[in-house]
VEXDREN-2710 file (C-alpha; in Angstrom, 1 decimal):
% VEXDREN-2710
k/r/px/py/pz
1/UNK/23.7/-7.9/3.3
2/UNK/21.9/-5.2/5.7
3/UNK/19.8/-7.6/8.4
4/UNK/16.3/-7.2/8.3
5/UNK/13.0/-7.9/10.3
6/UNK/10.4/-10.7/8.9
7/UNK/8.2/-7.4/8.6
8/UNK/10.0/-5.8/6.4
9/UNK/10.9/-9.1/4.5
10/UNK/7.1/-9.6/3.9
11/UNK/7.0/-6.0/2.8
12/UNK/9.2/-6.4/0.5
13/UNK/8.2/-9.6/-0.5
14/UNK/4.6/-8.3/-1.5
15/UNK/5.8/-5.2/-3.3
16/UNK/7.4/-7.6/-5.7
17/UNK/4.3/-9.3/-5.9
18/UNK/2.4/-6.3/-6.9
19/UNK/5.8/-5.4/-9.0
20/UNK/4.8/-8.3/-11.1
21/UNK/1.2/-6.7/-11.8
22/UNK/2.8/-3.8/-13.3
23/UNK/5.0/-5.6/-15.4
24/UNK/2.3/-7.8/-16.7
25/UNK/0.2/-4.8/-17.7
26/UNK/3.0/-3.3/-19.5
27/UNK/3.9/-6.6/-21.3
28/UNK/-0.1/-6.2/-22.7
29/UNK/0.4/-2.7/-23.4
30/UNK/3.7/-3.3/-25.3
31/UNK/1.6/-6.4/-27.3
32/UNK/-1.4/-4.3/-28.5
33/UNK/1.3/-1.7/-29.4
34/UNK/2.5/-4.0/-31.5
35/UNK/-0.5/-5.4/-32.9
36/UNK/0.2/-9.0/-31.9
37/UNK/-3.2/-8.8/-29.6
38/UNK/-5.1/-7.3/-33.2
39/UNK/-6.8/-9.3/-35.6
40/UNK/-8.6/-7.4/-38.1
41/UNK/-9.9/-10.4/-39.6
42/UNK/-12.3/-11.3/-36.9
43/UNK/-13.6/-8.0/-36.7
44/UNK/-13.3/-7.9/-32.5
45/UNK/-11.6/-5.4/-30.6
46/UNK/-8.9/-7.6/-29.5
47/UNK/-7.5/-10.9/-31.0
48/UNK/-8.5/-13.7/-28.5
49/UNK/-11.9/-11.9/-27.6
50/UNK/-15.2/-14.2/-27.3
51/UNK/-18.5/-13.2/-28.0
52/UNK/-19.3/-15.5/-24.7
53/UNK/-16.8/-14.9/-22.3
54/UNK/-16.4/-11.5/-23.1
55/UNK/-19.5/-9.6/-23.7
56/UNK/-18.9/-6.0/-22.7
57/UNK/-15.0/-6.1/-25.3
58/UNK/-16.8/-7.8/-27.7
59/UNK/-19.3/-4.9/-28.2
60/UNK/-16.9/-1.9/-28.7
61/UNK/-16.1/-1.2/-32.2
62/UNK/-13.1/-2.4/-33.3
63/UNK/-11.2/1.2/-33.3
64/UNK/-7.6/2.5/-32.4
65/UNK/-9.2/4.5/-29.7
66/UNK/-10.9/2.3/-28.0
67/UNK/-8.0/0.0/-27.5
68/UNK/-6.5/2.8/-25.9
69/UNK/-9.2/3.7/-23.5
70/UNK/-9.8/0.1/-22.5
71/UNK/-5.6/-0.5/-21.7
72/UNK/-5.9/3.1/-20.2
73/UNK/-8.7/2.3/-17.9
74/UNK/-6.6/-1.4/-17.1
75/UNK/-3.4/0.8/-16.2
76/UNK/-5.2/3.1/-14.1
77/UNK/-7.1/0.3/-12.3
78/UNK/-3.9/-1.3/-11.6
79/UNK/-2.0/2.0/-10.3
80/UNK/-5.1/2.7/-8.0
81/UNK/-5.0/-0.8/-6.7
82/UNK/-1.4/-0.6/-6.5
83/UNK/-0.8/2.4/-4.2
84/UNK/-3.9/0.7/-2.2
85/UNK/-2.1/-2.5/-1.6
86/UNK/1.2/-0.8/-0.5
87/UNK/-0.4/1.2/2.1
88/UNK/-2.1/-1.7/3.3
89/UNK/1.2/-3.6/3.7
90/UNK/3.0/-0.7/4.8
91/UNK/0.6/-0.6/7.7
92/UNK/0.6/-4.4/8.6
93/UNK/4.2/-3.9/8.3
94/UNK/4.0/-0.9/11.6
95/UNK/1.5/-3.1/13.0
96/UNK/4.1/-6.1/13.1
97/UNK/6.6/-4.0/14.7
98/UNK/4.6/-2.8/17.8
99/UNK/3.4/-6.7/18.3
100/UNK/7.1/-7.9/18.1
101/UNK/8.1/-5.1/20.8
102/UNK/5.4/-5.8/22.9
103/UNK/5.6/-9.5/22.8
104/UNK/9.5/-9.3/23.1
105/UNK/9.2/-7.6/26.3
106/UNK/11.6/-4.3/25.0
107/UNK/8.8/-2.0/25.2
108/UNK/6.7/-1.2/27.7
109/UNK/3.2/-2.1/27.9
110/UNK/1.6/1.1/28.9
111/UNK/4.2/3.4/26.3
112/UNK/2.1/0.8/23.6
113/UNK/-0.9/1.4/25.1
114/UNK/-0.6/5.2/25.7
115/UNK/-4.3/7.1/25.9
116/UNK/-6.2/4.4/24.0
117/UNK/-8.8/2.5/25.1
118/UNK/-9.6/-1.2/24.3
119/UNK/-13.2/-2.4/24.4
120/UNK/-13.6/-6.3/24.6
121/UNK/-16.4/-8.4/26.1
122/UNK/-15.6/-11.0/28.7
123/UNK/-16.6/-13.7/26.3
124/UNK/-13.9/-12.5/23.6
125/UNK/-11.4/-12.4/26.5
126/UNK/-12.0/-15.4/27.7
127/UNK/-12.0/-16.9/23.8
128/UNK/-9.2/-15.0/22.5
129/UNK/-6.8/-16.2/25.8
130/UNK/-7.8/-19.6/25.1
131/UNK/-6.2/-19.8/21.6
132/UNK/-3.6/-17.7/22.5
133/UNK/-4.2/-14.5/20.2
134/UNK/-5.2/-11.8/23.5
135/UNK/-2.4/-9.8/22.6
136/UNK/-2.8/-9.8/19.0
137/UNK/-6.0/-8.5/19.0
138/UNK/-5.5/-5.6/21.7
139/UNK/-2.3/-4.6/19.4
140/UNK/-5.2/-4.7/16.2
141/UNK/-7.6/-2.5/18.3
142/UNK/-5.3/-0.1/19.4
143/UNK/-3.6/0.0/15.7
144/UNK/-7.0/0.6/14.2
145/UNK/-7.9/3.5/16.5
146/UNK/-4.3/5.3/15.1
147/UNK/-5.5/4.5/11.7
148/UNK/-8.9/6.0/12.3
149/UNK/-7.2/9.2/12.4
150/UNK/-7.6/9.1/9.1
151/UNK/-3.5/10.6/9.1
152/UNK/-0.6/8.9/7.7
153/UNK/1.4/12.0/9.7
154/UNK/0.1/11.1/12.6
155/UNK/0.0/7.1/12.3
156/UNK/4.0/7.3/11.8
157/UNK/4.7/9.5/14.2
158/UNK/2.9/7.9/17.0
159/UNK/4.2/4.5/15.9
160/UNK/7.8/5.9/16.2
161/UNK/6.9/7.6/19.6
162/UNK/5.8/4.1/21.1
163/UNK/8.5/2.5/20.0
164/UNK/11.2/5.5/20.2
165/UNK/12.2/4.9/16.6
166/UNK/14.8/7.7/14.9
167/UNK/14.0/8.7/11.7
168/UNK/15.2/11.2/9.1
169/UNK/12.5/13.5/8.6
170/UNK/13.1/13.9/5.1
171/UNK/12.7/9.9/4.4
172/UNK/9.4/10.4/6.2
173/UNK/8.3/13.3/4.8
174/UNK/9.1/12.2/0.7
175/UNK/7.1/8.7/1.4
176/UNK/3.7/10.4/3.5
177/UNK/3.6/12.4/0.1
178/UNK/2.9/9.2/-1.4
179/UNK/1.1/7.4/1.0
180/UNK/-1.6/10.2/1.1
181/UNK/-3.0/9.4/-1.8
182/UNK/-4.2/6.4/-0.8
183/UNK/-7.0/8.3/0.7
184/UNK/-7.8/10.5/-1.6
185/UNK/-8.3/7.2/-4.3
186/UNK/-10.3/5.4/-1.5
187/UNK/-13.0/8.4/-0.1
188/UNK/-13.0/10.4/-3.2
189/UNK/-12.1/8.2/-5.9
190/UNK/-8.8/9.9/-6.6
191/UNK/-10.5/13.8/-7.1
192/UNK/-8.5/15.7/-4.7
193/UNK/-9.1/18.8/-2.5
194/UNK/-7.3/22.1/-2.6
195/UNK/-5.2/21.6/0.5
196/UNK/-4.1/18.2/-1.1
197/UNK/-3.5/19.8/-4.5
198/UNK/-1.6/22.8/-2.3
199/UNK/0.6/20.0/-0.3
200/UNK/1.7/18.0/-3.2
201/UNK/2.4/20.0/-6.1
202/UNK/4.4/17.8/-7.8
203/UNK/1.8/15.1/-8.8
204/UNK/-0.3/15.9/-12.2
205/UNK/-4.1/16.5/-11.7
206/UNK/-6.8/16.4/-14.4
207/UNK/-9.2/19.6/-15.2
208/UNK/-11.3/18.1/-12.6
209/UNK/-8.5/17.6/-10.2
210/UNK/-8.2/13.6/-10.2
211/UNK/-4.7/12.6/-9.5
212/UNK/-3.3/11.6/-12.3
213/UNK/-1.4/7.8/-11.9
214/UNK/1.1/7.1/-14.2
215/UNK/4.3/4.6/-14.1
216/UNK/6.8/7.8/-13.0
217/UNK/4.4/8.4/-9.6
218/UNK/4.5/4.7/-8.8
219/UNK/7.9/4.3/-9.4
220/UNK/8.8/7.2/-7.0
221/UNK/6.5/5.8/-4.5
222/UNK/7.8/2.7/-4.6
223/UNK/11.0/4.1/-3.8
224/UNK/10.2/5.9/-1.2
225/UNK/8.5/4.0/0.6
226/UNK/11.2/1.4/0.8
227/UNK/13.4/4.1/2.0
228/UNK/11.0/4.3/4.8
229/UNK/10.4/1.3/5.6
230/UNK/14.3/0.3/5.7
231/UNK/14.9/3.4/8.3
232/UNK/12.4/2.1/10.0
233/UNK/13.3/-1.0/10.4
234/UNK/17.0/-0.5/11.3
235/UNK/15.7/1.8/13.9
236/UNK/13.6/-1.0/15.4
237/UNK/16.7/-3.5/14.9
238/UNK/19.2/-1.3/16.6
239/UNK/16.9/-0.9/19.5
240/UNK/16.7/-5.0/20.0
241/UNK/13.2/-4.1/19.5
242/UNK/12.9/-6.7/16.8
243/UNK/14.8/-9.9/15.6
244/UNK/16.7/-9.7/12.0
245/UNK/14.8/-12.7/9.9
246/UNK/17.2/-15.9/9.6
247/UNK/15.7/-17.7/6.3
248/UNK/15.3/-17.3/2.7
END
């Protein structure tokens, strides 16, 4: 079995957390497919639905189409929350390797630090020393000033330039495809641009040019983001940078 860091074990970890979510979903889509969540007799849009409990359900007329455009807006929630979550991770999971290099000594301090500044009062110095969480927070404010570039591009590559991580460019380039979209769903609601639309023409838009989200696109996400995240990681492990995880 290929050794990995505890990052990239909680990575992976959580993306079969949020694997479950999708699975879940399609277990409800597959049941109202089958009609075993329909019950004609009490009139309601879905079997199980209470007047009480579910007000907003219980008001749609009990119709083939809107069963569809209520799973349809679930699964579309779900995919948009989805390729949220694994940004998310896949940033904590960069994050976690620059605090492991620092605090193993293997890089140096001012190749982490680079041109960024950290602002701090004395009172959070002075707080943050005493329980022993200085470092974590300076690695958090100097993380956060990459991610305000507001580039996945750039985030990665700076990352890997601290660090001196070797990646295929490829692996990197098939998994920023992905991660991009994470904020075009989070500043415009998933409507993208024309240079987005012109960058990634394999994804499906709408008339209006919304990213369209669909089990293919988060499968291939999925996948290559792992791949990143695994070339990543070996880097960092060949390079002593970080520790393979011992455990479950």
């Amino acid at each position: 079995m290929t050794d990995r860091s505890k990052h990239a074990v909680t990575f992976l970890n959580r993306i079969t957390q949020f694997d479950a979510d999708l699975e879940l979903v399609d277990v409800i889509v597959s049941a109202i497919d089958n009609e075993e969540l329909v019950d004609d007799n009490n009139g309601l849009l879905f079997k199980y639905v209470n007047k009480d409990k579910h007000p907003v359900l219980s008001k749609r007329k009990n119709i083939e189409d809107n069963r569809k455009l209520a799973i349809n807006h679930l699964k579309q929630t779900v995919y948009a929350s989805y390729v949220k979550d694994v940004y998310e991770e896949f940033t904590a999971f960069l994050q976690g390797l620059i605090y492991e290099a620092f605090t193993n000594s293997k890089v140096n301090p001012e190749r982490i630090v680079g041109e960024h500044k950290v602002s701090m009062s004395t009172v959070d110095i002075l707080k943050y020393t005493e329980n022993n969480t200085l470092i974590e927070k300076v690695i958090e404010s100097i993380f956060q000033s990459l991610e305000n570039e507001r580039s996945t591009l750039i985030l990665i590559n700076k990352t890997c330039k601290k660090l001196d991580l070797n990646i295929n460019d490829n692996i990197k380039e098939q998994a920023i495809y992905y991660l991009e979209m994470r904020h075009i769903l989070v500043h415009t609601d998933g409507k993208a641009d024309n240079e987005f639309i012109r960058k990634h023409p394999n994804l499906r838009y709408t008339k209006k040019n919304y990213i369209v989200l669909n089990y293919a696109t988060i499968s291939t996400m999925r996948s290559n983001i792992k791949k990143l995240v695994s070339a990543l990681d070996q880097s960092a492990l060949e390079k002593g940078i970080v520790r393979p995880h011992i455990g479950n």
